[in-house]
N, C-alpha and C positions, 0 to 999 in steps of 0.2 A: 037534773043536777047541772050545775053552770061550770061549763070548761073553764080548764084553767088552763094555765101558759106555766112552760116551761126553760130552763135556763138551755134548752137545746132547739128551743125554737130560731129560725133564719131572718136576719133584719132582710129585708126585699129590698130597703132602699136604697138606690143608686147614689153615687159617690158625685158630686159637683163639681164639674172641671176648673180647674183654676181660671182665671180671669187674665188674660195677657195684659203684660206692664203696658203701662203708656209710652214709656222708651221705644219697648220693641213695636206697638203701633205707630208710631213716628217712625219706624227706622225700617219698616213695611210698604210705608204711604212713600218716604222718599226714594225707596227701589223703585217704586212702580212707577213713580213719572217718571225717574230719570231712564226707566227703560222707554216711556213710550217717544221721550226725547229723543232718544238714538234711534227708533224708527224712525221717527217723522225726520231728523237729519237725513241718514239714507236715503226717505222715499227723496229728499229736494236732490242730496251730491248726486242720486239717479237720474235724475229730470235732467239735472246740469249737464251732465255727461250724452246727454241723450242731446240736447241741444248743440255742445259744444262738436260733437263728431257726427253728428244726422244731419240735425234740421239747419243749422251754419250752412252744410254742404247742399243742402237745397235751396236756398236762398241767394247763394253764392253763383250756383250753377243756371240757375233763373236769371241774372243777373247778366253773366255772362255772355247767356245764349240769344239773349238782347240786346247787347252790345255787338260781339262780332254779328251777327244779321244786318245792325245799322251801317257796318263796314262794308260787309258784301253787300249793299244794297246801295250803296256812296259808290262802291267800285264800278257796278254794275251801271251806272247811272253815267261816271265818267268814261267816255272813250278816248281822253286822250292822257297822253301820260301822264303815270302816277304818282300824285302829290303825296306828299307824307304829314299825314295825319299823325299828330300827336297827343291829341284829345282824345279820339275816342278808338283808336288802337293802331300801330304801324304793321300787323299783318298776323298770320297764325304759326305757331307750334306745332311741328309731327314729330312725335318720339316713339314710333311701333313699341319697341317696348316698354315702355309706360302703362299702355295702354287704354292712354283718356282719350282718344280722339285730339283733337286739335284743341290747341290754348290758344287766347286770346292776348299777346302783347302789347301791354300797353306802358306809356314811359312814368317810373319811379318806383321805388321797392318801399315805398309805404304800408303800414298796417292799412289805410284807407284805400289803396290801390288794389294791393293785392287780396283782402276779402271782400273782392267782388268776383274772386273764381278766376283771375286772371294771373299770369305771367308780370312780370315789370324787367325794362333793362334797368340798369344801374345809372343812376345819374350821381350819385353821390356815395363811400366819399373819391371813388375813381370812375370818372363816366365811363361808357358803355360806349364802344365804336360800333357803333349803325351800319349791319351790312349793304345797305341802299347807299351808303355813302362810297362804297367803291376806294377804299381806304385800305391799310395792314391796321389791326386792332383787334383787339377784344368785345367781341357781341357777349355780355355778361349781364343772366339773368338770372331772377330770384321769385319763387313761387311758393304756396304752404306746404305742408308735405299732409297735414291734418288739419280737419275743418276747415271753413270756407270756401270748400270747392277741392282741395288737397289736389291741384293738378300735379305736383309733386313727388304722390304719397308713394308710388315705385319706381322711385329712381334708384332705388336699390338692384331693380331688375336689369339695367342696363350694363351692357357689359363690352370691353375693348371691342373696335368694329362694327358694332353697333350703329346704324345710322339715324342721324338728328337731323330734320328740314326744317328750315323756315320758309314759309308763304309769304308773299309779297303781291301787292296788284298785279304786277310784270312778271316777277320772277320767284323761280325756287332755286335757294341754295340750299345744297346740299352737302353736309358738313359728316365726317365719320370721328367716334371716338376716339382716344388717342392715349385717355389716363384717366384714371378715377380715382379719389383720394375719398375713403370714409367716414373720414372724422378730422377734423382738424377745429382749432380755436374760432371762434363766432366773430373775434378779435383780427382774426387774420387776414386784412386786406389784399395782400399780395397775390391770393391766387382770382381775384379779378383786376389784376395788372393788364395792360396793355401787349404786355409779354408775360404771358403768366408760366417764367420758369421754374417753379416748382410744381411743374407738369411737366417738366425736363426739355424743354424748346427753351432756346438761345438767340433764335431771330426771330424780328418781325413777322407777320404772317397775320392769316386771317382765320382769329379762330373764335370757338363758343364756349360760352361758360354758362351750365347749372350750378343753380346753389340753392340749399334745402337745408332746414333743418334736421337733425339726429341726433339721437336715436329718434324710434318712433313716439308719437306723442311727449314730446319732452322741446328744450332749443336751448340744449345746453351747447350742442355741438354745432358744426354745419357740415354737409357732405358734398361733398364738388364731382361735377361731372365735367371734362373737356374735350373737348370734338374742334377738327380744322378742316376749312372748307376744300370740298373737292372738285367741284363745278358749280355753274348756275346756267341751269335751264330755262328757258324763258316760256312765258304761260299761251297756252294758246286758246286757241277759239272756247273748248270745251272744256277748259282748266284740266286738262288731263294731270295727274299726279306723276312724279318722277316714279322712275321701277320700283325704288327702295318703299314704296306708300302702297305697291300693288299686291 
């Protein structure tokens, strides 16, 4: 007898998913690039960032440690009194607490100057009084605080009493803290015056001026450090360093 089918038999067949719109495939396809957009932005502002605060400061510092070598090798070479070199640097930097080791000064606060890891006095728009010049004035200098060497980058650390030297073929002056100002306008020439009284001194004298910018990573600000000389030691056979360096 030939089976028959009944009104309680089960259809088996599965149900056909719908077919997504073409909208919502367009509106799929353009999430996904614009995500792998904002990767691949990230991986580069990473790369950027990586260059701007690493490899700057490697290149910067190579740079530098090339340049004073040629100084101490020009000094070494000259025995008789020391000419001042304005080219390729008038002497070094000791800020213990900083803690870079020694900078390299050399003359102008240029973008071009100073990322090459070095220090610059000020020639402009108030020159910088040269302590080799044996002068009352302002020794005012400017360095990065970030990238390029950042010989700068803890001046934060420094603090009232603190002592600041400058190197010289001849001599070390030796200069102490006196006032620190953290932030002040980028605008504000006054505090590399000659007399820089909003450091609270009134006369002449012989003093030094840091200038950096602040906050960190940024040059909205600038931060001042000011030190006035206490003596100059004069260098001898084996470049001994003053106490304050030992």
């Amino acid at each position: 007898m030939a089976a028959t089918t009944t009104d309680h038999d089960e259809d088996t067949t599965e149900p056909k998913a719908p077919s997504p719109s073409p909208r919502r495939g367009r509106i799929a396809t353009a999430v996904s690039v614009f995500g792998e957009l904002l990767i691949t932005a990230g991986l580069i502002l990473g790369l950027f960032v990586v260059y701007s605060l690493w490899w700057t400061n490697v290149v910067a510092d190579r740079a530098a440690n090339k340049q004073g070598d040629k100084v101490r090798d020009h000094w070494a070479q000259d025995t008789g009194p020391g000419a001042l070199d304005t080219k390729d640097g008038i002497g070094f930097l000791h800020v213990p607490a900083m803690s870079k080791g020694e900078v390299l000064v050399k003359k102008g606060t240029s973008s071009k100057v100073l990322n090459d890891g070095v220090a610059g006095y000020y020639t402009d728009p108030v020159k910088a009084a040269l302590p080799t010049a044996d002068k009352d004035g302002n020794f005012s200098l400017a360095a990065h605080r970030d990238g390029h060497g950042a010989k700068f980058h803890n001046i934060d650390k420094i603090d009232k009493g603190d002592p600041i030297v400058f190197e010289t073929k001849d001599d070390w002056y030796v200069y102490k803290v006196y006032d620190i100002l953290p932030e002040t306008s980028k605008y504000n020439v006054d505090v590399i015056d000659q007399v820089p009284k909003e450091s609270g001194v009134k006369e002449p004298g012989k003093y030094i001026t840091l200038t950096t910018c602040t906050p960190v990573y940024t040059s909205e600000y600038r931060y001042v450090v000011w030190g006035e000389l206490q003596r100059v030691q004069k260098v001898d056979s084996d470049r001994t360093p003053p106490k304050e360096l030992r």
